[in-house]
N, C-alpha and C positions, 0 to 999 in steps of 0.2 A: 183731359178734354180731348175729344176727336173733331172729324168732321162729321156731316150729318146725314152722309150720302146723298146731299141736294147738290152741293159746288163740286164742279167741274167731272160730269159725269153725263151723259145723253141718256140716258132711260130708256136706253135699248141694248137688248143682250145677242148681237148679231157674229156667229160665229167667222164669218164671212171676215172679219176685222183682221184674223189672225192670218199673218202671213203665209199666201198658197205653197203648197209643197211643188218645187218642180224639181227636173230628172236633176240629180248631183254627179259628179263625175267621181272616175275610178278613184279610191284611196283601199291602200293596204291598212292592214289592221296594227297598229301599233303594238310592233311588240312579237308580230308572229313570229321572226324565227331568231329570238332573243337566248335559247337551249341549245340552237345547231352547233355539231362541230365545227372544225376549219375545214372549208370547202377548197384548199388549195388540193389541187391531186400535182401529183409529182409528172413531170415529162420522161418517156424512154431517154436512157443515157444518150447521148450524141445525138440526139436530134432537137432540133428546136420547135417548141409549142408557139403558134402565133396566139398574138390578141384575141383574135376571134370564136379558135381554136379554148381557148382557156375561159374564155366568157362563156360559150355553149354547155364547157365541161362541168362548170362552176353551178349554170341556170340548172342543169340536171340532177344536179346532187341537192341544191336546193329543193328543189322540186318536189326530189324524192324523199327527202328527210321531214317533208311537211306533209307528205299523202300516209307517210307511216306515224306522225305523232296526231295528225287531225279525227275526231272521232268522228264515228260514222253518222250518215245524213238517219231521220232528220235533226237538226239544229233548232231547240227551243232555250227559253231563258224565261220564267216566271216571277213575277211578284205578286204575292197572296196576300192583299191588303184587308184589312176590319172592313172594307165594303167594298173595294172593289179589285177582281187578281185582272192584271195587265200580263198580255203574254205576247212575248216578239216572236219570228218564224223567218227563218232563211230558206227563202225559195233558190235554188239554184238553177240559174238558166243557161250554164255552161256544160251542159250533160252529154255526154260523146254517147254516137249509136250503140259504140260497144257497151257502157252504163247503161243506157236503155232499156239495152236487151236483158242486164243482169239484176236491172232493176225488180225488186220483189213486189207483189201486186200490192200488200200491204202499204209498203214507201208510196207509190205511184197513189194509193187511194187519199191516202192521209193529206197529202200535198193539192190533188184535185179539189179535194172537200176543203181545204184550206184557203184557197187563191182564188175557185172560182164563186166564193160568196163572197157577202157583205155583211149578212144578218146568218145567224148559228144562232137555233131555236128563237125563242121570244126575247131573248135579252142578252144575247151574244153578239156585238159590233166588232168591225175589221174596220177602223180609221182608214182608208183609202184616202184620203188626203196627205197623209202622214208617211206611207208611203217614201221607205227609201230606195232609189232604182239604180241600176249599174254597180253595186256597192260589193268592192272585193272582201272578203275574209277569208285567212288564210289560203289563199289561194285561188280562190271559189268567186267564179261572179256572178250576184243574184241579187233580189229582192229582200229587204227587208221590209216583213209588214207585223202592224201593229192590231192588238187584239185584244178587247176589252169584255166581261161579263161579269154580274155581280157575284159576290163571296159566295152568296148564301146560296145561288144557282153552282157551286162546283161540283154537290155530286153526279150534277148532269154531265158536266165535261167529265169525270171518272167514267162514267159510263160508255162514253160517246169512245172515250181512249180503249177502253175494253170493248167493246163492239168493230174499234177499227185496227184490231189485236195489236196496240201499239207497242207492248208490251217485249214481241215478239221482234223489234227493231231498237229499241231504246229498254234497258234495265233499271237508266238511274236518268233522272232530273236534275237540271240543276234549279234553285229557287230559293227564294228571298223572301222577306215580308214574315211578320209575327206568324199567317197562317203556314206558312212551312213547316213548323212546329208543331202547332195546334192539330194538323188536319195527315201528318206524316203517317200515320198509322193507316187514315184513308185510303191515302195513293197504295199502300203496301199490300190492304185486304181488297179493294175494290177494283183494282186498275194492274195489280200486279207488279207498280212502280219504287223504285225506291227512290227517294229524294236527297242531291247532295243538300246540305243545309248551308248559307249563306249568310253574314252578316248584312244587314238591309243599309247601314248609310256606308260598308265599305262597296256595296255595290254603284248604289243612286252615285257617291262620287265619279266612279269610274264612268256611270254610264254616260254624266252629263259632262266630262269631259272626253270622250269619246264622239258623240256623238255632235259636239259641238264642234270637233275634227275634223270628220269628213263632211260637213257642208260648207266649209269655212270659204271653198271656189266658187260656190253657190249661194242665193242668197242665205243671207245671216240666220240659222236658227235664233239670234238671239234679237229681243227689239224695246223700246221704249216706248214711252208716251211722249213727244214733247208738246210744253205749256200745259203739262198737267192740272193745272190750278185755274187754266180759260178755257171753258165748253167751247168758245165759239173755234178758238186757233186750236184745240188737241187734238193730235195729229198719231201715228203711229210710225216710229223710224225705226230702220234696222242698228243692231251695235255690233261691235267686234269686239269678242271678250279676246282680242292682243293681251299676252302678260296676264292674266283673269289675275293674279295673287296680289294681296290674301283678299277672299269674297266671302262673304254671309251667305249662304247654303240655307233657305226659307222652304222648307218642305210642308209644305198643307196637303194631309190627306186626309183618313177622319180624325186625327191628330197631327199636331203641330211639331216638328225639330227643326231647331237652329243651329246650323255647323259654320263652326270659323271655321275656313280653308287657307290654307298660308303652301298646301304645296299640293301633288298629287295623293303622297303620302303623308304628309305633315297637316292634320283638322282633328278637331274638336267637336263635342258636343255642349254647346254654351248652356243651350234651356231648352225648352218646349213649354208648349200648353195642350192642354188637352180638351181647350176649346177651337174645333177645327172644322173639318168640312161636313164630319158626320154629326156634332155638334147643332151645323145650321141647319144642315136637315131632318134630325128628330125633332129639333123644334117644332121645324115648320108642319111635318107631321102634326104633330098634338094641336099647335095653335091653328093653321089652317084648313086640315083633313087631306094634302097633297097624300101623293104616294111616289113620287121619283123625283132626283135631283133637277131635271127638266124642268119639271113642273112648278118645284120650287121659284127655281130661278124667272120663270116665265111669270109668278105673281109679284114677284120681286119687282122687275121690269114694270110692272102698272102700277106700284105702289108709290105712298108717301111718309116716308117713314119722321119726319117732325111729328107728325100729328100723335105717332107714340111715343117719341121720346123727350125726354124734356134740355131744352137749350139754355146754352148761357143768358139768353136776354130773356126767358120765360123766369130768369132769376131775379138779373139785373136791370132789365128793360133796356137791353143794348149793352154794348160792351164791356169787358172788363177789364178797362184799358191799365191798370198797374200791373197787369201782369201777360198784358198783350193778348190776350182770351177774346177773340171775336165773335159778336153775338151768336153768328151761325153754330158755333162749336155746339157736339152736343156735351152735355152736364150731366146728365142721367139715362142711362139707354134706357127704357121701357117707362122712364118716369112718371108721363103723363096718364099711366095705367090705373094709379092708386087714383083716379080722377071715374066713381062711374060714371058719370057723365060721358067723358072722353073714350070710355071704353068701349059706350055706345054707338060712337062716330065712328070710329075707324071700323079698314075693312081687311079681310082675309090679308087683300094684296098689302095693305100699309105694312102688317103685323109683320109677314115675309120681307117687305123690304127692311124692315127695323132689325128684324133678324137677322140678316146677311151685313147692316153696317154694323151693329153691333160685335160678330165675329169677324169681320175685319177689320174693323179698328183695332180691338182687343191685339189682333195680330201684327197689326201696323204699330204699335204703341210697344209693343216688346220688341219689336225688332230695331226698332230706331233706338233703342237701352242699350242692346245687343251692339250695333254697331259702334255706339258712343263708347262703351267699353271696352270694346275690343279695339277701336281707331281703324276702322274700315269703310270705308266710305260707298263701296261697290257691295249691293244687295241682289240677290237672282233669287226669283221666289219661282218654287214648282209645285208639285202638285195636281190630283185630280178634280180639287177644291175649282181652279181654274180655268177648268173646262167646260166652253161656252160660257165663261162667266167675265166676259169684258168688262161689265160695271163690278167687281171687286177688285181688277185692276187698275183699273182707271181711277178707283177709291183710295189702292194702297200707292199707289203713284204720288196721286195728289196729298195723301198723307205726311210720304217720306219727303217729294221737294218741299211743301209748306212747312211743314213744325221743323224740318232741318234749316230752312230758309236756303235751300236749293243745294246744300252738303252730301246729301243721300241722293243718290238715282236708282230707281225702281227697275228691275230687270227684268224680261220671262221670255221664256223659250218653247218652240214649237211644240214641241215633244210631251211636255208638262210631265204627264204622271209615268211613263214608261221607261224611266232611267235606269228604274232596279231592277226589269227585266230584263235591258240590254247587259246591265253590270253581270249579272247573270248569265246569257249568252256567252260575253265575252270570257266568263271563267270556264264554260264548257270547253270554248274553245283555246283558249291559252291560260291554264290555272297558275292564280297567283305563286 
């Protein structure tokens, strides 16, 4: 039994909900100079080295041993999902005139066409909210920004790469996601690329605790619902994943992975479903005639999804109180379908909203297993399932405090679907 996506949800999908990104302050990159020798240099005999003296000497051989192990700009990190590749970019804004000048026109072009859009073709987006600013790696202090366009649009961006002879700056990729695999031959004949290959949940780990690192002096990338279960009081608060271990790892993209996490290195792959976010949108394709997750979600928002599915009290006639089943639950996702009558009633939007509680509950109901078996009580769901889509949070929220009876708390984070591109990034720049 689920709920029915009518309790405790606003029927409004307002991206505005999710926490604004502002400036974060300087963090090193965990880890960068984990390969260095020992920076002690020795003092001429008979003379004494001061503190200060020794500290200068020490910053410079740092310095130096990270401009010789750091690969050359630019800096990407890709995840090539079944529908959508997420891709980060390290703008560096610490660029000395000497760099400038040695800068090659290539690098200078690729970097302009990168930071000073928003929209790349028809279906290329740069999350600008998302936006990480002041952010050091290795060394480097610069922007990170975030860059989304569909699978099926890459060999536009192969293109775009070979038009902006990227080839001739970068030889190898780093990249994650099933399409790394699938499409590896592309990058090689089209673009001239060669792609490092990546496993996709040892990236998404790294990226999402990375990333959950350097904002941690800023507000929380990470946040809740509270009063999940009351429309009138749910509110949205920040969390601090202090100590995050061990966490349920809830990835919805167009397929579902659940990872127990008990260290950075120490997770599992519990289960998945393969009813996930591209799941809910070829539905809504076929049943409604949408054509983008947008869209989806916008009939969702107007919809009434009881009127298609059938409820516990469309059984009972109210409750089923021996086993605590409240009439709202639903009992049948699409039940009331086999009714033509009722088929007749409903509309585009009911069918979408049906749609979208049906795959999250589905998803809500294995993961609450998930936890109970494993004895984890901290759940963080990510994904690009979640993207603009505050009522499936606000759904899986209320699923996990209600049927845990307030055991489980719902977690998500700013970032949602771009964890395996950063995980990626970060292997470009310090490989495991």
């Amino acid at each position: 039994m689920a709920s029915n996506g009518h309790q405790g949800d606003d029927e409004s999908i307002d991206e505005g909900e999710t926490p604004t990104k502002q400036p974060r302050s300087d963090r090193e990159m965990p880890g960068c100079f984990r390969n260095e020798p020992d920076n002690e240099a020795a003092s001429p005999a008979g003379r004494a080295t001061s503190p200060r003296q020794t500290s200068n000497s020490t910053a410079r051989l740092r310095s130096d041993s990270v401009k010789k192990t750091r690969p050359p700009f630019p800096w990407f990190g890709m995840d090539i999902g079944g529908t959508l590749v997420k891709l980060v970019y390290f703008e560096p804004k610490d660029i000395t005139a000497e760099e400038e000048q040695e800068e090659v026109e290539n690098l200078k072009s690729i970097r302009r066409y990168l930071t000073s859009n928003i929209a790349y073709g028809k279906t290329g987006i740069r999350d600008v909210h998302l936006e990480l600013q002041d952010l050091t790696l290795c060394g480097r202090k610069g922007n990170l920004h975030f860059i989304r366009f569909p699978t099926h649009d890459l060999p536009a961006f192969l293109q775009m790469a070979r038009s902006k002879h990227f080839s001739s700056l970068h030889t190898t990729l780093c990249a994650t996601g099933g399409g790394a695999y699938k499409f590896e031959a592309d990058f090689r004949t089209m673009a001239d690329l060669q792609l490092h290959k990546l496993d996709e949940l040892d990236c998404l780990i790294r990226g999402v605790l990375y990333i959950d690192s350097v904002v941690s002096s800023g507000p929380s990338e990470c946040y809740y619902f509270e009063n999940p279960t009351d429309p009138e009081r749910c509110i949205q608060k920040p969390y601090t994943l202090e100590n995050p271990y061990p966490l349920l790892l809830v990835n919805i993209g167009s397929g579902v992975s659940i990872l127990a996490v008990y260290s950075e290195t120490n997770y599992k792959r519990v289960t998945g479903t393969s009813l996930g976010g591209g799941t809910f949108l070829g539905l809504c394709c076929l049943l409604t005639g949408c054509s983008s997750f947008e869209e989806a979600l916008a009939m969702a928002s107007e919809g009434e999804s009881t009127k298609v599915d059938k409820l516990v009290r469309d059984i009972y006639g109210g409750d089923y109180e021996r086993f605590g089943l409240p009439g709202w639950a639903v009992a049948s996702s699409f039940g009331n379908m086999v009714s033509k009558e009722k088929r007749e009633t409903v509309s585009k939007e009911d069918l979408a909203r049906a749609t979208l509680v049906s795959i999250t509950n589905n998803i809500g109901s294995i993961t609450r297993m998930c936890a109970l078996n494993e004895n984890i009580e901290r759940v963080v769901f990510v994904g690009n399932f979640l993207r603009v889509n505050t009522l499936s949070m606000k759904l899986l929220a209320y699923a996990m405090d209600y049927w845990s009876k307030g055991q489980l708390k719902a977690l998500f984070l700013q970032h949602e679907g771009y964890f395996g591109a950063v995980g990626a990034l970060l292997e470009l720049l310090h490989p495991s």
